[in-house]
C-alpha atoms as one frame of an Amber mdcrd trajectory, in Angstrom:
protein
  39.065   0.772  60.205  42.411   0.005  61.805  45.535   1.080  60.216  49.066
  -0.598  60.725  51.554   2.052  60.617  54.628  -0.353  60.871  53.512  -1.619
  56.873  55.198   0.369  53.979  53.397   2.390  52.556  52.888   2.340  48.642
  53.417   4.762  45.963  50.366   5.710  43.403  52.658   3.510  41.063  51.925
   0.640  42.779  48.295   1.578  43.479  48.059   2.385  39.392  49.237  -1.065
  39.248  46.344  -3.368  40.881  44.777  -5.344  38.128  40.880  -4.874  38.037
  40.417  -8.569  39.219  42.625  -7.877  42.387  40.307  -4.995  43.078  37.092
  -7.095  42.682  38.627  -9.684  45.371  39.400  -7.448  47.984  35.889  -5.480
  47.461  34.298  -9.080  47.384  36.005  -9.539  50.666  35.517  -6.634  52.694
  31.545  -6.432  51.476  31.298 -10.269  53.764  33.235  -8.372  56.796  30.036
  -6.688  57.952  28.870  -8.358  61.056  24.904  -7.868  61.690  23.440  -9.699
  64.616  19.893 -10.288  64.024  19.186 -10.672  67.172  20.547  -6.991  68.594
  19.132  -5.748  65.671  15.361  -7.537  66.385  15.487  -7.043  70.727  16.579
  -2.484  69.385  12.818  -2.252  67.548  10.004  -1.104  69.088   6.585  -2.944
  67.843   3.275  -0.549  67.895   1.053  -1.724  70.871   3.654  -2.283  73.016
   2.823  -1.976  76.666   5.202   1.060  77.373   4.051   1.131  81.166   6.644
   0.628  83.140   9.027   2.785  81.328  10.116   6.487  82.563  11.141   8.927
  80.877  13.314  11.390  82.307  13.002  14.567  79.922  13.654  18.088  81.151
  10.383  20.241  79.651  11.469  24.158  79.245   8.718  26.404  78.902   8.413
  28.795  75.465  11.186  31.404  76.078  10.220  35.499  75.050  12.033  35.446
  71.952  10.541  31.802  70.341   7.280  31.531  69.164   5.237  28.261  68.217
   4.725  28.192  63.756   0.961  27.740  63.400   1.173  25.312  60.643   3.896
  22.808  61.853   3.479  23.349  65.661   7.366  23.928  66.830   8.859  25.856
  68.611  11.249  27.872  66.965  13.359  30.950  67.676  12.400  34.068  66.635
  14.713  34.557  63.863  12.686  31.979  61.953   9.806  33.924  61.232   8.709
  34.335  57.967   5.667  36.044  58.357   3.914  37.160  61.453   0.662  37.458
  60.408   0.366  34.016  59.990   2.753  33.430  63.025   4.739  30.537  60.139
   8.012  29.355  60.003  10.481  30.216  57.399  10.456  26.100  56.379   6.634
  26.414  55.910   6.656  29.349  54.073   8.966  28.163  51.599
């Protein structure tokens, strides 16, 4: 939100002040202020089935470094430090 630093600036008197109706009008009035364009919003979602094929994805793969390991239940791969038990080769958020 922009703020005009040339206005005066009021006291929490004058905020104490506002009657509850004044209060209602400017909420009123900033809740309308929100802009959505349907349209942006509709051409941003992808639908299932869409034919993906001529897209490319450019994504930089790095192999499983020495100290991660891949949790058994949940399939990531995490760093070693999240090992709850290695028996079971889990994760500390599937343990718990």
């Amino acid at each position: 939100m922009a703020t005009d630093y040339d206005t005066p600036r009021t006291t929490d008197d004058e905020i104490g002040e506002d009657s509850i109706e004044e209060l209602k009008a400017r909420r009123d009035a900033q809740a309308g202020a929100v802009d959505i364009d349907e349209a942006e919003l509709a051409e941003s979602l992808e639908l299932p089935g869409a034919d993906l094929s001529g897209e490319e994805l450019t994504v930089r793969v790095v192999p499983k470094q020495a100290d991660e390991f891949t949790c058994r239940r949940c399939f990531l791969v995490r760093h070693r430090s999240q090992l709850a038990d290695e028996k079971k080769g889990i994760c500390r958020e599937c343990a718990a």
